[in-house]
C-alpha positions in Angstrom: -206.3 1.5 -90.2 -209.6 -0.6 -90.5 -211.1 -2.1 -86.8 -213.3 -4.5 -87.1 -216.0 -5.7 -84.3 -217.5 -9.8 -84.8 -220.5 -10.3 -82.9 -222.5 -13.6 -83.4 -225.9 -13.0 -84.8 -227.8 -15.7 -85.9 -229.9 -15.1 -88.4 -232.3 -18.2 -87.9 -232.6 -19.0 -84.4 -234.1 -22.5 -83.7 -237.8 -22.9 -82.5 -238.1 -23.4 -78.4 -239.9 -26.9 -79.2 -236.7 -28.2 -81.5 -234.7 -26.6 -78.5 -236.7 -28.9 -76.0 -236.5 -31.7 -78.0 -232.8 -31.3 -78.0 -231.9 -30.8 -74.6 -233.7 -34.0 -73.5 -232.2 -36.0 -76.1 -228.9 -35.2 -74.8 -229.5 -35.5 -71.6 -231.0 -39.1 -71.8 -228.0 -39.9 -74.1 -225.2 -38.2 -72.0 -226.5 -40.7 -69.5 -225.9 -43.5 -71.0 -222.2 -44.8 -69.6 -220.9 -47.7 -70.6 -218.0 -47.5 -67.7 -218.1 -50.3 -65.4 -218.9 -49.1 -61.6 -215.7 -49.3 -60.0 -215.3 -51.8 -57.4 -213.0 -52.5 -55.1 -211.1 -55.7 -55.4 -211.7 -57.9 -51.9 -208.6 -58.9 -49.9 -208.4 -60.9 -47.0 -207.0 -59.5 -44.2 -205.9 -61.3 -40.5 -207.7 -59.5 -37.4 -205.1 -59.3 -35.6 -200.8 -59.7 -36.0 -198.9 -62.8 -35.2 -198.8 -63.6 -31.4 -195.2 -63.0 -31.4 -196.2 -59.4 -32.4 -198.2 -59.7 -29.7 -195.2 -59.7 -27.2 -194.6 -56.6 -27.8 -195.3 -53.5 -25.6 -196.7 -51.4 -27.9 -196.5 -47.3 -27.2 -196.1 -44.9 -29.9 -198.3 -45.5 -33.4 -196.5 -44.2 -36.5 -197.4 -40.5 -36.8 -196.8 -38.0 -39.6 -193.2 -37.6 -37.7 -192.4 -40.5 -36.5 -188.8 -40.2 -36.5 -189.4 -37.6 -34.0 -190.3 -41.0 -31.7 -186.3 -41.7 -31.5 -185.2 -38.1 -29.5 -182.6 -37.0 -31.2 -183.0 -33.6 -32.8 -180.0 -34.0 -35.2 -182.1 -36.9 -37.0 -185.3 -35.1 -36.9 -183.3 -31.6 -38.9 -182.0 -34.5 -41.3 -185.6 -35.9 -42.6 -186.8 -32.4 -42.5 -184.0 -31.0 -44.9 -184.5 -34.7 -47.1 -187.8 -33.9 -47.5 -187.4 -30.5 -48.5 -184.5 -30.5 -50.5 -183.8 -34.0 -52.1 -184.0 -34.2 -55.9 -186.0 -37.2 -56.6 -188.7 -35.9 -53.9 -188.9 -32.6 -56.4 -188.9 -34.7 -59.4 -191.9 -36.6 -58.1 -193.7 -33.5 -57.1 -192.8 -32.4 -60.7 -194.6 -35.5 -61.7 -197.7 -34.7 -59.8 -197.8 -31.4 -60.9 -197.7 -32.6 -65.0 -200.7 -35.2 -64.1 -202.9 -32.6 -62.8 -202.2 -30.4 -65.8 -203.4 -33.6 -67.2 -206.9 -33.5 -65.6 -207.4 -30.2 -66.8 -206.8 -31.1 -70.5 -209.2 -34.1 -69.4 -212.0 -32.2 -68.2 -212.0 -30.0 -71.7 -213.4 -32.6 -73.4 -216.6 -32.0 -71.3 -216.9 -28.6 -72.4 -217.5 -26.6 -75.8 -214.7 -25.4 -77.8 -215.5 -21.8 -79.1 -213.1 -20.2 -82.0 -212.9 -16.9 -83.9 -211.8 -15.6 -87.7 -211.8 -12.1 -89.2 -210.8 -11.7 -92.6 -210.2 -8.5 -95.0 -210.1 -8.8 -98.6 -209.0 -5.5 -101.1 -210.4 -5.7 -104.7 -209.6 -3.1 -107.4 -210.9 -3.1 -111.1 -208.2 -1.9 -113.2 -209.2 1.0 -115.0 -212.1 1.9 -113.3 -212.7 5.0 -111.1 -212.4 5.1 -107.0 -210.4 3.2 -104.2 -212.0 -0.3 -104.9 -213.3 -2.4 -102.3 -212.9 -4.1 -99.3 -214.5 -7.1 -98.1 -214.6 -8.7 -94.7 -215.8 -11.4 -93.0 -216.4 -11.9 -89.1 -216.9 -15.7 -88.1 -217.4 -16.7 -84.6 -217.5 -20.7 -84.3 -218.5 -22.9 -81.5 -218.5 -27.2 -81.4 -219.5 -29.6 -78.5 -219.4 -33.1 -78.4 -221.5 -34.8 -77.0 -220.6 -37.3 -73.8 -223.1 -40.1 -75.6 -221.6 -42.9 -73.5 -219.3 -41.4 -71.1 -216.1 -41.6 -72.7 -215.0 -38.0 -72.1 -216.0 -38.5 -68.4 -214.2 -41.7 -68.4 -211.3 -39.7 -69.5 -211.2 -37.2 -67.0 -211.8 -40.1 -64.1 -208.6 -42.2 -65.7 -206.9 -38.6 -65.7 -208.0 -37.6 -62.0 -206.8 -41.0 -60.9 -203.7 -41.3 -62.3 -203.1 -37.7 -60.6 -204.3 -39.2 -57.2 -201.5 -42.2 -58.0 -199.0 -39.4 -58.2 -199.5 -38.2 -55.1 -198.9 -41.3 -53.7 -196.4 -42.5 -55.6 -194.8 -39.0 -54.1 -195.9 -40.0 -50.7 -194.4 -43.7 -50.9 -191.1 -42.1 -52.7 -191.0 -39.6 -49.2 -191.9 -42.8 -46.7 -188.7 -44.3 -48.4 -186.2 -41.2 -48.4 -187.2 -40.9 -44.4 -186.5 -44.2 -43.5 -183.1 -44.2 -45.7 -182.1 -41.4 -43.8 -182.8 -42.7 -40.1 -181.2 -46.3 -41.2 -178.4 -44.9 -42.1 -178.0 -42.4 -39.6 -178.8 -45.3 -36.7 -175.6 -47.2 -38.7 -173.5 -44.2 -38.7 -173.9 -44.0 -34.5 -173.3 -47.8 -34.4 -170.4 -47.8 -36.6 -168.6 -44.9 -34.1 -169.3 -46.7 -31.2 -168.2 -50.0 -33.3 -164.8 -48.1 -33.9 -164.2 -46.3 -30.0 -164.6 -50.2 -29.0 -162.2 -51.4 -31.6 -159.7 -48.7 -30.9 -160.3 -49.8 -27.0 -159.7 -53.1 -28.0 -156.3 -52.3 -29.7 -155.1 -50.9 -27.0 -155.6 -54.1 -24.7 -154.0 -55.8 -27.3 -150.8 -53.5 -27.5 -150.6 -53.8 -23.9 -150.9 -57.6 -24.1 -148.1 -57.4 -26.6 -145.7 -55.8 -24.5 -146.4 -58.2 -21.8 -145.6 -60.8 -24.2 -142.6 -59.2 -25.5 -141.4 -58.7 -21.8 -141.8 -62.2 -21.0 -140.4 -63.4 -24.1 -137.1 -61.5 -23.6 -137.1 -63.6 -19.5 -137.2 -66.6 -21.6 -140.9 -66.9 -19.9 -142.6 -67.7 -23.5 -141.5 -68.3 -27.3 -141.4 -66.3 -30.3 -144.9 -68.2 -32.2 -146.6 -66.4 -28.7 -145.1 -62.8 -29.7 -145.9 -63.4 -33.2 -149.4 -64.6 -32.5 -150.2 -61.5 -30.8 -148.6 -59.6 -33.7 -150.8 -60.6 -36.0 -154.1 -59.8 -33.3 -152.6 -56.3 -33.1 -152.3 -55.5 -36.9 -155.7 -57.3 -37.7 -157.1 -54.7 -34.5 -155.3 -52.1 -36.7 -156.6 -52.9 -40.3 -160.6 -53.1 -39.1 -160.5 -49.7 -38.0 -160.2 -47.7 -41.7 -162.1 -50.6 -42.8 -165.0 -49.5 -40.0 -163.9 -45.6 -40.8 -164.9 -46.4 -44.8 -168.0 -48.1 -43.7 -168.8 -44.8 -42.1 -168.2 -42.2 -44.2 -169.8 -43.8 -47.2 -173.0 -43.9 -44.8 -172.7 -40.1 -44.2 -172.7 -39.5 -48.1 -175.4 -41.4 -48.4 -177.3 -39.2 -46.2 -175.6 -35.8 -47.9 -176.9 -37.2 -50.8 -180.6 -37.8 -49.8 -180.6 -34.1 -48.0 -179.5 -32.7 -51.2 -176.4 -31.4 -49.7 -172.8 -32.3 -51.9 -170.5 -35.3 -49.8 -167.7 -33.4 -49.2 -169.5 -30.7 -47.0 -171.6 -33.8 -44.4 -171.1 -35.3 -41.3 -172.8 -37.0 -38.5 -172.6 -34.8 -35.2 -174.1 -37.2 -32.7 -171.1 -39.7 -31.5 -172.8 -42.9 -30.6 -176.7 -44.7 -30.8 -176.3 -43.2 -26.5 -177.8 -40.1 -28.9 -181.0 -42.0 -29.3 -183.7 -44.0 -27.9 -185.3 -46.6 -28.9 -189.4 -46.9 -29.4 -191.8 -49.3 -28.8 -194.0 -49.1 -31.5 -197.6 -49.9 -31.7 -198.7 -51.6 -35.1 -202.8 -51.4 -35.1 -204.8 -53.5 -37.1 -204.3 -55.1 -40.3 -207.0 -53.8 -41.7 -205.5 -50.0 -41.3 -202.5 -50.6 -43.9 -205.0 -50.0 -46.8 -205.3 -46.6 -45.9 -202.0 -45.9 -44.3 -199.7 -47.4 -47.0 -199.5 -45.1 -50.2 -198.4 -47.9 -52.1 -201.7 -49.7 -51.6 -203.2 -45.9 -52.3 -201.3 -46.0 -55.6 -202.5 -49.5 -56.7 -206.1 -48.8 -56.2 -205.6 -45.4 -57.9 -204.7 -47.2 -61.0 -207.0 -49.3 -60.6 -209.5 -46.5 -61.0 -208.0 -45.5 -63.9 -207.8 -49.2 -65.5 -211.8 -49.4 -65.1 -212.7 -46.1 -66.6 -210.4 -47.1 -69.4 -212.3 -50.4 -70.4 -215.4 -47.4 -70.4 -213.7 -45.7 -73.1 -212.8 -48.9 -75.0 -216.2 -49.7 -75.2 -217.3 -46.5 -75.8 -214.7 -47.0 -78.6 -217.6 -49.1 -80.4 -220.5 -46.7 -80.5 -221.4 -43.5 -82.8 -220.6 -40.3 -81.8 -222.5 -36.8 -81.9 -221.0 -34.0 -82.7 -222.9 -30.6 -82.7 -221.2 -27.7 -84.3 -222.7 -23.8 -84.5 -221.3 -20.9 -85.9 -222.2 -17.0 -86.6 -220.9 -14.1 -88.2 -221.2 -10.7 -89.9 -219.9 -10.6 -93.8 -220.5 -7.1 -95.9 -218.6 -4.1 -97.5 -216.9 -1.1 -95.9 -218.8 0.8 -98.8 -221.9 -1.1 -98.9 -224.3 -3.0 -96.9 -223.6 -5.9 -94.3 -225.4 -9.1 -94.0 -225.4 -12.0 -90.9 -224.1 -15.8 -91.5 -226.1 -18.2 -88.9 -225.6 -21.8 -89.5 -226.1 -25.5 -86.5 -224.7 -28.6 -87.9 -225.2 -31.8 -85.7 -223.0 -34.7 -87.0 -222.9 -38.4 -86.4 -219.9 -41.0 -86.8 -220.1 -44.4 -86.1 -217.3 -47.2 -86.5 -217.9 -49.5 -89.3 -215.3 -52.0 -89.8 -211.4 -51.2 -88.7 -209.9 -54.9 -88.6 -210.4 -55.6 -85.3 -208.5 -52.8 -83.6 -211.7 -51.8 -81.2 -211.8 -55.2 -80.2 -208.2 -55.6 -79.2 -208.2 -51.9 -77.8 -211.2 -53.7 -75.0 -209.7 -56.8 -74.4 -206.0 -54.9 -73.6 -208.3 -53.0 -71.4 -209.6 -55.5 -69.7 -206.4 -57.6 -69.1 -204.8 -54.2 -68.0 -207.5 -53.9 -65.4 -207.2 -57.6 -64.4 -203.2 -57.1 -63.9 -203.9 -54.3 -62.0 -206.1 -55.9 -59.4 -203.7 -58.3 -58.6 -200.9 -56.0 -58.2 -203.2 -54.7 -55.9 -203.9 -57.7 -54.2 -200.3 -58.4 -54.3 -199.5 -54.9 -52.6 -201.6 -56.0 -49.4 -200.3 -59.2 -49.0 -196.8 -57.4 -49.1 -197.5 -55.0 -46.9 -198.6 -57.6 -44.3 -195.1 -59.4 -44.7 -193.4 -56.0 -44.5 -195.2 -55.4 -40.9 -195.0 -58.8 -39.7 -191.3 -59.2 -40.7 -190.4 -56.1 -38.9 -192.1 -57.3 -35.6 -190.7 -60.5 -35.5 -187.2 -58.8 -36.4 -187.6 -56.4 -33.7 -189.3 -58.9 -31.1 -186.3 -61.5 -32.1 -183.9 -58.9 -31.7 -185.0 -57.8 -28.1 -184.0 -61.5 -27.5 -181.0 -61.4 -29.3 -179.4 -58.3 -27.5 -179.8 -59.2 -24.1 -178.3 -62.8 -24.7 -175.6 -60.8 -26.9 -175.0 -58.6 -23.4 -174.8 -61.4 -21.1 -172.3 -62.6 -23.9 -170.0 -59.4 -23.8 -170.0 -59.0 -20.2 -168.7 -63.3 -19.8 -166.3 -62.8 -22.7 -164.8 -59.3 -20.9 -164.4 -61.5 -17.3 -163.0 -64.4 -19.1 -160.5 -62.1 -20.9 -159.5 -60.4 -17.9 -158.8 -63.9 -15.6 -157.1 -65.2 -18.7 -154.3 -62.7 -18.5 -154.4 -62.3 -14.8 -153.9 -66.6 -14.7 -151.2 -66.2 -17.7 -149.2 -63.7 -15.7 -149.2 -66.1 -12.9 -148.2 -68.7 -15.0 -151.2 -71.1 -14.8 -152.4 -71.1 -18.5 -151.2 -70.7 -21.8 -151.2 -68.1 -24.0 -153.4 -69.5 -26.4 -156.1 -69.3 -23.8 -155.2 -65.5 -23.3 -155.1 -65.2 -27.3 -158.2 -66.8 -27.7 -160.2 -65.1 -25.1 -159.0 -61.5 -26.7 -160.8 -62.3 -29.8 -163.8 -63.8 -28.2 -164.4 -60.2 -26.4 -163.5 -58.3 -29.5 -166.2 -60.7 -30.8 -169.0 -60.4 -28.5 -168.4 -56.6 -28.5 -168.6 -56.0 -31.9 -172.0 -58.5 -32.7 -173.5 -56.5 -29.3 -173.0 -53.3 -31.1 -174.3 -54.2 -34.6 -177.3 -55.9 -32.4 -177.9 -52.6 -31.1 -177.9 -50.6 -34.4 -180.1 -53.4 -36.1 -183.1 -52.8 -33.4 -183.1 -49.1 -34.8 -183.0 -50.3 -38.2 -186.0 -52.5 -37.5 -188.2 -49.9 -35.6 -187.5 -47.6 -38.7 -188.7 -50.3 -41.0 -191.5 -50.9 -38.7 -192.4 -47.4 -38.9 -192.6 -47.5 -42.8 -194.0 -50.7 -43.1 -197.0 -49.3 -41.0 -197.5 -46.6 -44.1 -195.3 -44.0 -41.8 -197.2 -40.6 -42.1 -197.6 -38.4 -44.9 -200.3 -35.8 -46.2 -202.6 -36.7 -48.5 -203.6 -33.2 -49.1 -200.3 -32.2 -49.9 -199.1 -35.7 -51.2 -195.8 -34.9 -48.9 -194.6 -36.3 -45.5 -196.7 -33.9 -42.8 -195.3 -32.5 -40.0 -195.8 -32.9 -36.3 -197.2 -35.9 -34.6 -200.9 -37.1 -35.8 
């Protein structure tokens, strides 16, 4: 068994004034960058919200658990089990994970790459005395390239930024899971109490039928009456599976966003009574570029889009190469002798049909796309806030005429059949009455679950909360 130890030894180490020379060569060279200096894109942004934002009493500002805001601890153990368990949240994080593997590939192009052989070779003479001889050879090998024009930086800033969009990408994909999950667990409440009304409503209109019944068998009313009644009672009858279906679908929905299978979910809490609603303070305008990851994420690749037109153009220029290597070659009978050797390359693009030229102006364009995605990701945002205001403000409106509505329609529905058992109307004025309640108690309802809906959507149009540390929804109020 032959063991063999490589040590470089250089046999011709380099003067200290070629040394000199060298090192500031490089360095004025390295800092040469032809990357553009990142700058960020100007939007304009309103001072303040619409006045009719304005109107609202603000309160709470969107924290890193804001759904906490609503009081309901069944809704605050759903978000937490979505964000720890749903599958597209851990494919995301798998995403972020693979881009900052990606930085570290990056970021070896900044550094030297070192290498190592050993080789054995066996030579007998045939015919001649003794074991032969065995030759080896120990090589220890070490290249740099040199960062002329910061292309290799460049790299490793496109590749840090597009790990930095990952995160929020992650955080945006989070923001959207938690509001899914308190939406449709504000619609699941509303839809119960939509079906207890519904089923309270039947049973007026089963009593109303017997009443008709009874005084169509006195001769007191006609046959069209009973069968117009009927026909209330069934359509009562048919919108309750109908309201049922709307409700369990809602309830898979969540399952599926809390990574838990259909069959094995339901809602607990029996009506929106289980929560309350928040009066949610938006800030400034100006605050949604750093609250929103999706405005986060644009700029990030917009990072990335600029140090990419610096490695198109550094596409263009020559490139250095240095390249050392030492070693120990001999016989295990005889005598042993160092190898020493410093090559220092350069390459430089002569002619390759245009292809640089392109590569710079798809660069370029990329980089101009970007910053109007960019500025197109503000001015959404701004419509995403100021849509959910006036929904919400609108909607304050729109329930309290809605309960003004319910409470008339209930009154006229109960002098209708008090005036119809005394004779003194018809029952057409009874019939339509019934469905004017079951009407105005139904639209107050939906009312009701759409104000929850809203401050949810508020909540994530405001950028929600999330940590950018850990490019996850945080925990506990900010």
């Amino acid at each position: 068994m032959m063991t063999f130890r490589v040590k470089g030894l250089p046999a011709k180490p380099l003067p200290l004034s070629h040394m000199l020379v060298l090192t500031v060569v490089v360095t004025l060279l390295s800092a040469c960058s032809v990357t553009p200096a990142y700058q960020k894109p100007l939007v304009t942004l309103p001072q303040q919200w619409s006045p009719v934002a304005a109107n609202v009493t603000h309160q709470v500002q969107a924290g890193r658990a804001w759904w906490s805001h609503f009081g309901n601890s069944e809704l605050d153990d759903l978000v937490s089990q979505a964000l720890a368990r749903n599958h597209d949240l851990k494919a995301a994080m798998q995403r972020v994970a693979q881009a900052r593997a990606q930085v570290r590939v990056a970021g070896a192009g900044l550094r030297p790459s070192l290498s190592g052989s050993v080789s054995a070779t066996r030579s007998h003479n045939r015919g001649a005395s003794g074991d032969g001889k065995t030759s080896y050879e120990g090589l220890l090998s070490a290249s740099y390239e040199l960062d002329l024009w910061g292309a290799n930086r460049a790299s490793l800033t496109a590749a840090e930024a597009s790990a930095e969009k990952s995160v929020y990408d992650r955080a945006a994909l989070a923001l959207v899971v938690e509001a899914e999950v308190a939406s449709d667990y504000f619609q699941v409440l509303a839809l119960k109490d939509r079906i207890r009304v519904a089923r309270r409503n039947l049973a007026a209109a089963e009593d109303l039928l017997k009443l008709v019944r009874a005084e169509y068998a006195q001769g007191a009313t006609s046959a069209l009456e009973v069968a117009q009644q009927e026909t209330t009672v069934y359509n009562d009858q048919a919108k309750i599976p109908q309201l049922t279906a709307q409700k369990v679908n809602l309830e898979h929905a969540i399952a599926v966003l809390i990574g838990v299978p259909p069959q094995a979910f339901s809602v607990k809490s029996e009506g929106l009574d289980a929560v309350s609603l928040p009066a949610i303070g938006a800030g400034q305008p100006s605050t949604l570029l750093e609250r929103r990851p999706d405005i986060r994420s644009a700029e990030a690749a917009l990072r990335g889009a600029n140090a990419d037109v610096g490695i198109a153009r550094a596409a263009f220029l020559p490139a250095l190469d240095l390249s050392a290597s030492a070693g120990l070659a001999g016989l295990i009978t005889g005598g042993a002798s160092t190898v020493a050797s410093l090559v220092a390359q350069m390459t430089a693009p002569l002619y390759k049909g245009g292809e640089l030229r392109g590569q710079l102006a798809v660069s370029k364009a990329k980089l101009a796309e970007l910053v109007e995605n960019y500025r197109q990701a503000v001015l959404a945002a701004l419509q995403d806030v100021e849509d959910a205001q006036s929904s919400i403000y609108y909607g304050h409106r729109q329930v309290a005429l809605l309960k003004r509505a319910a409470v008339s329609a209930q009154r006229a529905y109960h002098l209708a059949r008090v005036r119809f058992k005394a004779g003194s109307v018809d029952f057409l004025s009874v019939l339509s009455a019934e469905q004017a309640q079951l009407s105005a108690d139904d639209a107050l309802l939906q009312a009701q679950a759409s104000q929850f809906v809203n401050a949810a959507g508020l909540f994530k149009a405001l950028g929600g909360g999330w940590d950018l540390r850990e490019g996850t929804a945080g925990k506990g109020n900010s």
